[in-house]
C-alpha positions in Angstrom: -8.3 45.5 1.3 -9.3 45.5 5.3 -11.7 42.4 6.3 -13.7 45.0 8.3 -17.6 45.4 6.2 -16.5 42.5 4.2 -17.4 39.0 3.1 -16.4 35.9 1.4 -18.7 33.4 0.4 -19.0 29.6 -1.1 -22.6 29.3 -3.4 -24.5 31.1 -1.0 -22.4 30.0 2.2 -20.8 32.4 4.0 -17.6 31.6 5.5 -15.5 32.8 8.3 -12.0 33.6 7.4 -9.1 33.2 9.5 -6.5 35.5 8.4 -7.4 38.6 5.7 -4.6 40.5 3.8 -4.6 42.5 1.0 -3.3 39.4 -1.0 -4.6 36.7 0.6 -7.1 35.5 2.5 -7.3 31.7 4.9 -10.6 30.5 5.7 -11.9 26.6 7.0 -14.6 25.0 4.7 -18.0 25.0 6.9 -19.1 21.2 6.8 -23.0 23.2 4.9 -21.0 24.0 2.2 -21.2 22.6 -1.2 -19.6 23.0 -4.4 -19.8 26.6 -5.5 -18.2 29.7 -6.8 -15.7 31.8 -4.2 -16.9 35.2 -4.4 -15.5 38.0 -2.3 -16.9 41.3 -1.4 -15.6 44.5 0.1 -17.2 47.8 0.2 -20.5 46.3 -1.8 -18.4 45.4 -4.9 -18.0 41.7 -5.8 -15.2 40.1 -7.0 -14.6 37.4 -10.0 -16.2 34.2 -9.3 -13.9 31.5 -9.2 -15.5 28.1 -8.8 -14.8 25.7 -5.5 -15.2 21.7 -5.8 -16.3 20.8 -2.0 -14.9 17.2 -1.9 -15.9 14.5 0.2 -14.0 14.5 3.9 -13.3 11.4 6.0 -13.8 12.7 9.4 -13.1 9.1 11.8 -12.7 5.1 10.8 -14.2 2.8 13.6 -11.8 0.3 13.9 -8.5 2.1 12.9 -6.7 -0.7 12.8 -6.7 -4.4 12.4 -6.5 -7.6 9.9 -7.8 -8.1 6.4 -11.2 -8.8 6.8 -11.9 -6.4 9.4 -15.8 -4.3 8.9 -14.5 -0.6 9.4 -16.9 2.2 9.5 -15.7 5.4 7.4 -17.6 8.4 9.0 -17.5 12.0 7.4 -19.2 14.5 5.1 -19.7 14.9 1.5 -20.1 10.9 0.7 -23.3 11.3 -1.2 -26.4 9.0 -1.5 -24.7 7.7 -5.0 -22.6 4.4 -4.3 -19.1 5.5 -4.9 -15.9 3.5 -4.5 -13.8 3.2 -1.3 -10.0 2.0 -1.0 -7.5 0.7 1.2 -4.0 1.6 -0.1 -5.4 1.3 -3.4 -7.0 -1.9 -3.3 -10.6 -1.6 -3.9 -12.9 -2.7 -1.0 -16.2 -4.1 -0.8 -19.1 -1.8 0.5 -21.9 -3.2 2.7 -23.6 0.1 3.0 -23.2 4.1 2.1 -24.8 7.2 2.9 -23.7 10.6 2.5 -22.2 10.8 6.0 -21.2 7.3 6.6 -19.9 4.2 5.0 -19.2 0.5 6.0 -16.7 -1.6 4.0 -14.2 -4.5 4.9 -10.6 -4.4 4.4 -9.6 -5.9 1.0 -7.3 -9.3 1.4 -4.5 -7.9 -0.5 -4.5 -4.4 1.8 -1.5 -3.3 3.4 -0.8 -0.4 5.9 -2.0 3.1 3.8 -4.6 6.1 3.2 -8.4 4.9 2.9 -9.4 6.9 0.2 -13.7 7.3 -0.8 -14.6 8.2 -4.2 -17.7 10.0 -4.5 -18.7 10.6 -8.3 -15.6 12.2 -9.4 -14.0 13.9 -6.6 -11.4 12.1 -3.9 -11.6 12.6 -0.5 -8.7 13.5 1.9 -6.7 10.0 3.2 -7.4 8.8 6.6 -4.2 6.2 7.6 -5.2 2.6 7.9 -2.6 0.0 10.1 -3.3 -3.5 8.3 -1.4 -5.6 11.0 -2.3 -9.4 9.9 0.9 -10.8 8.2 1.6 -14.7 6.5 4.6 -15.7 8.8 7.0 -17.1 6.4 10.5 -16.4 8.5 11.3 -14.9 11.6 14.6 -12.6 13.0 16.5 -12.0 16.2 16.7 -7.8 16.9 19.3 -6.6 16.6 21.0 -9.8 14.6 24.3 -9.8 16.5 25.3 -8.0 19.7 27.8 -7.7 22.4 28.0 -8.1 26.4 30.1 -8.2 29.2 30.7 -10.9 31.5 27.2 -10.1 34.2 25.3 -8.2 31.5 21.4 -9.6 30.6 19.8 -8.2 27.2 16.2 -8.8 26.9 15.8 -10.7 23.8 12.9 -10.4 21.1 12.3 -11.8 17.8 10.1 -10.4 14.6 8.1 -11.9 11.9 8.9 -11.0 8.8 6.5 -8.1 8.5 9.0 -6.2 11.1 5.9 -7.3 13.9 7.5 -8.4 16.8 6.5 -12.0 18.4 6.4 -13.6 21.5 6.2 -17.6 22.5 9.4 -18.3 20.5 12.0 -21.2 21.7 15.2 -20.0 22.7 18.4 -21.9 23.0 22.2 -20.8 23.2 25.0 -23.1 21.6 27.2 -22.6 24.3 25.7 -22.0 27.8 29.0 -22.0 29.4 29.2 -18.5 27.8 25.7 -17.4 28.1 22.5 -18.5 29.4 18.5 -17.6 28.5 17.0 -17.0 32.3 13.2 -18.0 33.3 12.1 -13.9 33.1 9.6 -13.0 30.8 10.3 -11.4 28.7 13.0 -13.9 28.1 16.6 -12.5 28.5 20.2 -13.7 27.6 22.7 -13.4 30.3 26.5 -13.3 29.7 28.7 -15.2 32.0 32.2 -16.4 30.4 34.0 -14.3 27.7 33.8 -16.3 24.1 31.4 -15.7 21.2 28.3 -18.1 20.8 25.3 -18.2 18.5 21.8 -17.6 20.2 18.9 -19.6 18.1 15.1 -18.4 18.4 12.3 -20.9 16.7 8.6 -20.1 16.3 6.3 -21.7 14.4 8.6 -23.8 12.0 10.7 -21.0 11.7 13.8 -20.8 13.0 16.6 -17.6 13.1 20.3 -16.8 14.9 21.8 -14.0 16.4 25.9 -14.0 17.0 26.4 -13.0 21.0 30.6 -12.2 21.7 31.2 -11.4 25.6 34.1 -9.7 27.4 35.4 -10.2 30.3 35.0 -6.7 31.1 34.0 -4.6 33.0 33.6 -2.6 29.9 33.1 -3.2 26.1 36.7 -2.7 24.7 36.3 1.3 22.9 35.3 1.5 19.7 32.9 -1.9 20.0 29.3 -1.9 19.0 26.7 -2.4 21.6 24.5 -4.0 18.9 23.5 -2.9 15.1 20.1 -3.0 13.8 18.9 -5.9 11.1 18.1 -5.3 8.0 14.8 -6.4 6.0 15.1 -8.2 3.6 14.8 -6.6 0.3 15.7 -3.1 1.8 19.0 -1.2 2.4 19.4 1.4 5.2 18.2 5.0 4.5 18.3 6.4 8.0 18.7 6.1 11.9 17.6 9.3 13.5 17.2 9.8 17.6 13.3 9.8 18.7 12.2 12.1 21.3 11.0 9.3 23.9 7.8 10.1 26.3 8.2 7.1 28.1 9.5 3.3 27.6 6.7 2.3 25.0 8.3 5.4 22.3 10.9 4.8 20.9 14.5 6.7 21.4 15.8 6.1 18.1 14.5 5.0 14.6 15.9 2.9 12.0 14.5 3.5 8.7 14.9 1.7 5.3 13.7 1.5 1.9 13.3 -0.6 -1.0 13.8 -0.4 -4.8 10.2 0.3 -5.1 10.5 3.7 -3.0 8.4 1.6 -0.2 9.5 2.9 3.6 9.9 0.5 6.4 10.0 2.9 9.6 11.6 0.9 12.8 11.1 2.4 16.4 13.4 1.2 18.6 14.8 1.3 22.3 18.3 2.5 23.6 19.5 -1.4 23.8 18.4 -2.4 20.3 14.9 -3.7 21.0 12.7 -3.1 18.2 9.3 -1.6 19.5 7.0 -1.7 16.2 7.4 -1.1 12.4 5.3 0.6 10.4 5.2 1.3 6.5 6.1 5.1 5.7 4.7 4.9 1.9 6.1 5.6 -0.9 8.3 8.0 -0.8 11.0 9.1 -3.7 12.7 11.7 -1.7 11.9 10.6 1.9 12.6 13.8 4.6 12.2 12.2 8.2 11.6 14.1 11.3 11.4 13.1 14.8 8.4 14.8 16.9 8.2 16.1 20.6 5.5 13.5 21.4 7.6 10.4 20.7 6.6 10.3 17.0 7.9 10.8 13.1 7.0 12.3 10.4 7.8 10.9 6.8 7.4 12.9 4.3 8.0 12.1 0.2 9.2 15.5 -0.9 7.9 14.6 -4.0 5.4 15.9 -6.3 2.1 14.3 -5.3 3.7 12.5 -2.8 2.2 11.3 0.6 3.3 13.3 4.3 2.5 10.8 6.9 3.0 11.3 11.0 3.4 8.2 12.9 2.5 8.0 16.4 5.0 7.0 19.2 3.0 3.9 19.3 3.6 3.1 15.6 0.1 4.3 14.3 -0.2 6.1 11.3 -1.8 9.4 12.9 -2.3 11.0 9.5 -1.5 11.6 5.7 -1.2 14.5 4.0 -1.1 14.5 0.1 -0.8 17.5 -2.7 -1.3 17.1 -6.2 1.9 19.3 -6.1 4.8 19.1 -4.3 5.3 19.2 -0.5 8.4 18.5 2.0 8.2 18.7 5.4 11.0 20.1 6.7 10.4 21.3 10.3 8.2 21.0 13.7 7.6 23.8 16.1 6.9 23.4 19.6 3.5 23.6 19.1 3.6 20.9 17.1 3.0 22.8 13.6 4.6 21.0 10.3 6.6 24.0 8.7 7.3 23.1 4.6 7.9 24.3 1.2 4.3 23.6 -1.0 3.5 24.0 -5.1 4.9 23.5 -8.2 4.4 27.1 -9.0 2.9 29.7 -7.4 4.7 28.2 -3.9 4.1 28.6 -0.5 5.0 28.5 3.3 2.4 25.9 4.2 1.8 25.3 8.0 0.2 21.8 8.8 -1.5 21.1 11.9 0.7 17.9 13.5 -2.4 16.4 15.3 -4.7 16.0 12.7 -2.9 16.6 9.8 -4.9 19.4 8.1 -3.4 22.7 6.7 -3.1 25.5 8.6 -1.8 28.6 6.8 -0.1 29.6 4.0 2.7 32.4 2.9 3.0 32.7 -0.4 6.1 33.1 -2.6 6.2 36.2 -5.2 4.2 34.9 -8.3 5.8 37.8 -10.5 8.8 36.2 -11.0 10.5 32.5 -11.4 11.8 31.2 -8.1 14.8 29.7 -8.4 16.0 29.1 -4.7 14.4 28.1 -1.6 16.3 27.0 1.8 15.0 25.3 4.5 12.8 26.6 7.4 13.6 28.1 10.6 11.6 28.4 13.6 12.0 31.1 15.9 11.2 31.2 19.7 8.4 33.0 19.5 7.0 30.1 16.5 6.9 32.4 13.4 8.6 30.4 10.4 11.1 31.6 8.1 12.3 30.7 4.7 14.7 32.0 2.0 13.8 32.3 -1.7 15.6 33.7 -4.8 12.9 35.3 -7.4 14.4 36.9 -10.2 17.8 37.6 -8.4 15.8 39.2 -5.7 16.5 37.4 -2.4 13.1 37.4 0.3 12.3 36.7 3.6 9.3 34.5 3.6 7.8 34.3 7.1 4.6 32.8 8.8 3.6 33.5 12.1 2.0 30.7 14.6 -1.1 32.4 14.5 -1.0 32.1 10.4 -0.1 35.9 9.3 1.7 35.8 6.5 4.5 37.6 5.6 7.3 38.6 2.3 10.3 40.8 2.5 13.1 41.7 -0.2 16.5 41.8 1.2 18.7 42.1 -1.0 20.1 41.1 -4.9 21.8 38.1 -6.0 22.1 36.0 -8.9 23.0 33.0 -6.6 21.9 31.9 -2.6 24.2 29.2 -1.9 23.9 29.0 1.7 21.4 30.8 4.2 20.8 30.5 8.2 18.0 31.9 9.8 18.5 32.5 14.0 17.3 35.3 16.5 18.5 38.0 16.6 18.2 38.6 20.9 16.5 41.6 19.9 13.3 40.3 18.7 14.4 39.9 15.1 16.1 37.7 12.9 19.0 37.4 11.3 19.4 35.9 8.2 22.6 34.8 7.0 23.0 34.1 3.4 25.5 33.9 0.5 26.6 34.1 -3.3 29.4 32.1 -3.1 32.3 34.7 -2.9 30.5 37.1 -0.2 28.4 36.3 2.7 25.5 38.8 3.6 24.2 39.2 7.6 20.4 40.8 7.1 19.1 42.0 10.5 15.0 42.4 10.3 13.2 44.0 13.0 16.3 43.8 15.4 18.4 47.1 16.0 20.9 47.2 13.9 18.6 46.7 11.2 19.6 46.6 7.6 22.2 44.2 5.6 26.1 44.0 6.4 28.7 41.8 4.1 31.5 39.8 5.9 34.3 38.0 4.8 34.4 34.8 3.1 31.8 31.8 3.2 30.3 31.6 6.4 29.1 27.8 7.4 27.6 28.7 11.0 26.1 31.1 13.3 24.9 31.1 16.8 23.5 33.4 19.1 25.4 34.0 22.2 24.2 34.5 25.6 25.5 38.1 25.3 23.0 39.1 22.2 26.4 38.4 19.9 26.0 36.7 16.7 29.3 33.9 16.1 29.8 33.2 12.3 32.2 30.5 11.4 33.5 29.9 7.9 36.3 29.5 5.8 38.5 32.5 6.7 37.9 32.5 10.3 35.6 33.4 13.0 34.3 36.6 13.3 31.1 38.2 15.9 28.7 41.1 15.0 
């Protein structure tokens, strides 16, 4: 099927598709189109009719932020002139107006951080991200909660409430100023000036919280010592610390996640020296996958099914949520800023999200004729296509997507069992793809020159490309290059 005197249309809307094969075709929802059957057309025959529910879309929210309380206009398409319902993390709000393409409501008193949702007759919209940053102060913390200096050394010191927000105007005092002092800067900030250990005390508000401080004489930390260590919420254990990608002072270059026995996700951005930037809730997430972005941000995503994807800015804004009734992980970001992830719950799918805004991209699907039983985790060549390997019916494929969204499925080779795979350039403007059954370990070289499938030796746990155009493998018996 060629896209050329063809046509695809919604009701009686005609759409413009993005990508035609003869399996599958990727089109954008025009903003005139309502609910309707999908009927295609090629060569003056019409397909089935399958029917498409157009669903209300949440296009802005004026403010995006701020307390309970707040009046926030929700503009975007689809709303109806029928009052629906409208919430805030899922606490209902209260609606001083509605029309189809915008509605005003104020953010409920029990609303925390999370997806607006509208609810137009029965159909959802998508979920636009909502920062509730009021909080009840109730106790306050030094970050990081203990830390170490040498004799000369300042640290700039800050304190959070207990909603991870951080606070300034607090009183602090050292217990022993003969081993360190707090200096008249603003922002305040401790300096070290006899070696001993000393407790640093920081009150605000009624509240009151301490901070060990141990200095050495120097002029370096002793090896081995930590320079600080992050604090931990209460009611959360640690789940992750993963380096940021910093565009400046105000991102952070490292974050310190946690979460809680209700799946909740506290996300921490942080600087090199331990000061905590912001905090933001990362959902709910029962399988969290976290992913540092080029632009100073992170993506949290539940890996679960019906789970939330959320990117958080640099700034600690939620940017964006994502959420399938099925299952999605993210699992990598291209330059280009394109979310790469495994989507469905059967058929399944390459899905390619677009990082600014959220919204899918493309799609490659997974063979439907079988039971998939395997997939790996995705690759990203230079040139931005997307790889993935899956096993369906003992037949191993090549799933690929291409930064422009063509699709693409290859067989190559059999196995009852993919234990490990790699995907890397080839030099040669292919891919290798390294995978294995446990006992053998199979190199497939697709679209490079020495194309076609080789076995090697053992278990193979890495391979690199070498300046030369060599592949390196590493595994258990040894190195060997191809």
């Amino acid at each position: 099927m060629t896209q050329a005197g063809s046509a695809i249309k919604i009701g009686s809307t005609t759409v413009t598709p993005r990508s035609w094969s003869n399996t599958l075709i990727n089109f954008l929802v025009p903003s005139t189109a309502s609910t309707g059957n999908v009927v295609v057309t090629v060569g003056g025959v019409a397909s089935n009719a399958v029917q498409f529910k157009v669903t209300p879309g949440i296009t802005s929210l004026s403010p995006s932020k701020g307390p309970t309380g707040t009046s926030v206009t929700v503009n975007g398409t689809k709303f109806g002139s029928t009052r629906g319902s409208i919430t805030f993390n899922g606490v209902t709000a209260a609606v001083i107006s509605w029309a189809n393409t915008k509605i005003v409501a104020t953010v409920p008193s029990t609303a925390t951080t999370g997806p607006v949702v509208v609810k137009a007759g029965t159909l959802f919209s998508n979920l636009v991200p909502f920062n509730v940053n009021s909080c009840t102060l109730t106790s306050i913390s030094i970050s990081p909660p203990s830390f170490n200096l040498v004799v000369g050394q300042g640290h700039t010191l800050t304190a959070s409430n207990n909603c991870g927000q951080p606070i300034t105007g607090a009183t602090w005092t050292v217990a022993d100023p003969n081993t360190a002092y707090v200096g008249t800067n603003t922002p305040p900030q401790l300096v070290a000036q006899n070696a001993g250990i000393t407790t640093l005390t920081a009150t605000y508000q009624g509240s009151m919280a301490q901070a060990t401080v141990t200095v050495y004489s120097g002029p370096d930390l002793p090896l081995g010592t930590a320079v600080w260590s992050p604090a931990t919420s209460q009611g959360y254990t640690q789940r992750s610390t993963l380096p940021g990608v910093p565009t400046g002072n105000s991102t952070p270059a490292l974050f310190f996640v946690e979460t809680n026995s209700s799946q909740q996700t506290l996300v921490h951005g942080m600087a090199t020296d331990g000061t905590p930037l912001w905090v933001t809730p990362g959902g709910v997430t029962p399988y969290p996958n976290f992913i540092p972005t080029d632009d100073g941000g992170i993506i949290v995503s539940s890996g679960g099914s019906g789970g939330v994807t959320t990117k958080i800015d640099g700034a600690g804004n939620q940017a964006w949520s994502y959420q399938t009734n099925t299952f999605f992980s993210a699992a990598a970001v291209a330059e280009s800023g394109t979310i790469y992830g495994l989507e469905g719950s059967g058929p399944y799918y390459l899905l390619a999200v677009d990082g600014s805004t959220g919204i899918p991209k493309a799609r490659s699907p997974l063979p439907t004729f079988g039971t998939v039983t395997e997939a790996g985790g995705v690759s990203i060549m230079p040139n931005g296509t997307a790889y993935l390997v899956a096993l369906v019916d003992q037949q191993v494929w090549l799933i690929g997507l291409t930064s422009s969204g063509s699709p693409s499925q290859q067989v190559i080779g059999q196995s009852s069992l993919v234990i490990t795979d790699t995907i890397i350039p080839d030099g040669n403007g292919g891919v290798l793809v390294v995978w294995g059954n446990g006992t053998t370990t199979f190199v497939s070289d697709i679209g490079g020159s020495a194309n076609g499938t080789y076995s090697t030796l053992g278990q193979v746990q890495q391979a690199i490309l070498g300046d030369t155009g060599a592949a390196y493998l590493y595994g258990g018996n040894g190195r060997a290059s191809i």
